[in-house]
N, C-alpha and C positions, 0 to 999 in steps of 0.2 A: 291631851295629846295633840299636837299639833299636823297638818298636812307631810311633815318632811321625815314623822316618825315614823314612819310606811313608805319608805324608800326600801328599793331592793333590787335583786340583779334581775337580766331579764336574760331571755333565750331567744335566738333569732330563729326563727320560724319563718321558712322556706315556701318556694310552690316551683313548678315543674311545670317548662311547654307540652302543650301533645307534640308528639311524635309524628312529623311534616315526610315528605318526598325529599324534599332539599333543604339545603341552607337557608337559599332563598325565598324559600315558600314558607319557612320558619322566621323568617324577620319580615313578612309579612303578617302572618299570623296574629306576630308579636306587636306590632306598632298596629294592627287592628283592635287586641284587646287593651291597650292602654291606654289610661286616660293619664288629664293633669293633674299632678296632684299637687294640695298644698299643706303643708302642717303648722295651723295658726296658733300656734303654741309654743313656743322656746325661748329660752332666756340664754344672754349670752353677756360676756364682757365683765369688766371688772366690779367687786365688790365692794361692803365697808371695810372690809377686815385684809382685802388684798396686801398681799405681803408680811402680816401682821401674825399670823393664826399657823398652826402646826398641823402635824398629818391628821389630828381629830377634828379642826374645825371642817365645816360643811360646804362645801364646793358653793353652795348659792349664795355661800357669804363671802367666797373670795375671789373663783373665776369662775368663770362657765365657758370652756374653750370653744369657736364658734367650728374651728378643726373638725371637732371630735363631731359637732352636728351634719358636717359636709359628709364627713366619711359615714357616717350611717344613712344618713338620706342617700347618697348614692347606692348600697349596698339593698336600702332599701324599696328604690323609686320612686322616691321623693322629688319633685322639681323644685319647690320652693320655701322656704323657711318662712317665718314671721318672725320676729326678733327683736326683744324689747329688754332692758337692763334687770340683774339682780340686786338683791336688796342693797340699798343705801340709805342712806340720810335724807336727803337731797338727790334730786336728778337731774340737775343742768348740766351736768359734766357728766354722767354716765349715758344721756340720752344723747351726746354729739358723738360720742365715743361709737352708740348704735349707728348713727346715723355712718360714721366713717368705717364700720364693717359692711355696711351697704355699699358702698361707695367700693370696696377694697375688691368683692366678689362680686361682681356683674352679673345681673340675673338670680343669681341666689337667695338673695334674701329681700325682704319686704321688714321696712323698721317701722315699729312701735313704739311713741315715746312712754314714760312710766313715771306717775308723779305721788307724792304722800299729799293728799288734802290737807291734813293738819300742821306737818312740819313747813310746808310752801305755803301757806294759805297767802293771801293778797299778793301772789305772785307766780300765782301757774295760767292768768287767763294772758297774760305775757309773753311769759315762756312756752305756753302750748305753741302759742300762735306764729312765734319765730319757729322752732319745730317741725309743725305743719307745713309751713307757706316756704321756711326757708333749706330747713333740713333734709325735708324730704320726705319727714314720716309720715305715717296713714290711718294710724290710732291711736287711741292708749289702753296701757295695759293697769290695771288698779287693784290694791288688795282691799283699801280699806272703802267705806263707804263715801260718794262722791256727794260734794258738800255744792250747793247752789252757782259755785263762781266755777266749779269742776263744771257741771251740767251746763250753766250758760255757752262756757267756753266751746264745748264740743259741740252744741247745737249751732252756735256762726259759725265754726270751721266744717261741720258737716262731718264728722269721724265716727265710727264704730269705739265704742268703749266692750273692749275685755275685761272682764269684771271676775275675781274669786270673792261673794261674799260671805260674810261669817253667818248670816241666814237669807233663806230663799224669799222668807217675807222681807224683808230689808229689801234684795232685789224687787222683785215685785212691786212693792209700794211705789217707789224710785220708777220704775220702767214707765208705769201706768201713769207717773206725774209729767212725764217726759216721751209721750207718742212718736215724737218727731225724733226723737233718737232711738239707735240701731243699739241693743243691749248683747252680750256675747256673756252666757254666764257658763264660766270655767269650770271642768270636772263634773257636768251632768247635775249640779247643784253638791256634791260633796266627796271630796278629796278620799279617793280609795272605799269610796262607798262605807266612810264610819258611819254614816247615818242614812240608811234607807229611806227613813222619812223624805229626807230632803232630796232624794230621787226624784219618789214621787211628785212635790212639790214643783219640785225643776221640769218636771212634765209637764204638768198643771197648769204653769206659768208662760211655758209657751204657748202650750193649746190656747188661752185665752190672749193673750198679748201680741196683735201682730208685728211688735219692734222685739221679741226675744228668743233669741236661737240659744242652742245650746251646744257646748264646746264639747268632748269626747274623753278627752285625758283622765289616764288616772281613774277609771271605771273599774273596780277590782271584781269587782261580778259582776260578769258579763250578761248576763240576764239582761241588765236594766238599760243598758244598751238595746236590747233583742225588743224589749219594752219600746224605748224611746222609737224606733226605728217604726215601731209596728202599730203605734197611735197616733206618733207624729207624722203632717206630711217629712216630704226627702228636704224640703226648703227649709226646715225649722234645725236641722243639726250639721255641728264643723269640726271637722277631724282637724284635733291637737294630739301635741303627742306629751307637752310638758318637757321636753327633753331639755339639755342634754341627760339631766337625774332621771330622766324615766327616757327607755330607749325608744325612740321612734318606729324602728324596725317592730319591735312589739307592739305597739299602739296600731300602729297601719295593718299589723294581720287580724286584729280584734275587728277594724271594720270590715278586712273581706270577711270574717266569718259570721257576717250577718247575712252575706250571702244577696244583696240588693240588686235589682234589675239595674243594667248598665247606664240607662237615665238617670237615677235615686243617687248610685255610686258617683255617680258624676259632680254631681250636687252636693255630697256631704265632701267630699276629696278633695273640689275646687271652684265649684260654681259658685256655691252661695258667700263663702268671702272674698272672691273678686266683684260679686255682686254688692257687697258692703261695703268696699273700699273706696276713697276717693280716686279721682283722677282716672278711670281706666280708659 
């Protein structure tokens, strides 16, 4: 069973000012307790099947409306998106496509390029690098594992790789071969929490590796979050939401109810991947 067979709907889950003297002692209050937030996690833009596929095929294979993300990050207090292509073939044309939703929402988003090691191979340390230097973007996003000419490329350009890999050893291995790169390993080490193991693991791999943080998304028991949060320091984890398939609004109240001191919150919401990004 795959990551997308554990899609489902989500609830938007709310919170409430205290009760102020004034208005304006209430928009005080309010711009006192909030911080920036960022959610480095969401897919947006055209797929392989765009146009092609009916009311069954699956959103991440055709669009991923970047709309639908605006309107929930505002709903939700979201200030910035990360946003990198769904699945393709190829991504030389799905990552320019990123790159001009960046472009189109000023301030909104931060692009990600997203490549297949295998179907590009002797031609993404090219492509990265136009991307990078020309496009505008500030990572990549990868499912599969990153093959030598991947890892070169992001160590000259300097980028953080987002990474879902299909074992936390494979990550790991990979992390520790490559210190000088910043590792982002997606959904706590395992999509919807099918395999605890690889929680733990995903733990484990921070604690020892200081290039490996872990991304937030898609944590269906919340425990392992309450875990991550209470062994790791606040610098080792970054709130993703995976959206628009997983709603951000839900993702973002799983980190309040870890309930973190206002520094820690700071850090998983928005510090440590502007910390990881180029160019700030």
């Amino acid at each position: 069973m795959n990551r997308r067979d554990f899609l489902g709907g989500g609830v938007l889950l709310g919170s409430s000012l205290a009760v102020t003297d004034s208005p304006a002692a209430a928009g005080q209050e309010q711009s006192r307790a909030r911080c920036l937030v960022i959610d480095a996690h969401v897919h947006a833009g055209k797929g392989h099947k765009y146009g092609k596929g009916d009311a069954t095929t699956p959103p991440w294979e055709t669009y991923n409306d970047p709309e639908v993300t605006l309107r929930r990050a505002e709903e939700a207090g979201i200030d910035r998106s990360v946003i990198f292509p769904i699945e393709n073939r190829t991504f030389e044309k799905a990552n320019e496509e990123i790159a001009g939703i960046v472009n189109k929402y000023p301030g909104k988003f931060i692009g990600f390029a997203k490549h297949d090691p295998e179907n590009e191979a002797g031609r993404i340390k090219n492509l990265l690098a136009r991307e990078i230097k020309e496009l505008g973007l500030r990572g990549l996003k990868l499912h599969k594992n990153p093959t030598p000419e991947v890892l070169e490329a992001v160590a000259d350009l300097k980028v953080p790789i987002l990474w879902h890999p299909r074992r936390v050893s494979d990550f790991s291995a990979i992390a520790a071969a490559y210190p000088h790169i910043s590792f982002i390993m997606a959904h706590l080490g395992s999509y919807g929490s099918m395999d605890l193991a690889e929680h733990f693991r995903a733990i484990d791999a921070a604690r020892r590796h200081p290039n490996v943080y872990l991304e937030t998304s898609s944590v269906l028991l919340v425990e392992w979050l309450e875990r991550a949060a209470r062994e790791l320091p606040a610098e080792k984890l970054i709130f993703g939401s995976d959206g628009p398939d997983l709603d951000a609004r839900v993702e973002l109240h799983k980190i309040k109810l870890l309930k973190l001191p206002r520094d820690k919150e700071e850090k998983v919401l928005s510090g440590n991947i502007l910390r990881l990004l180029p160019g700030r």
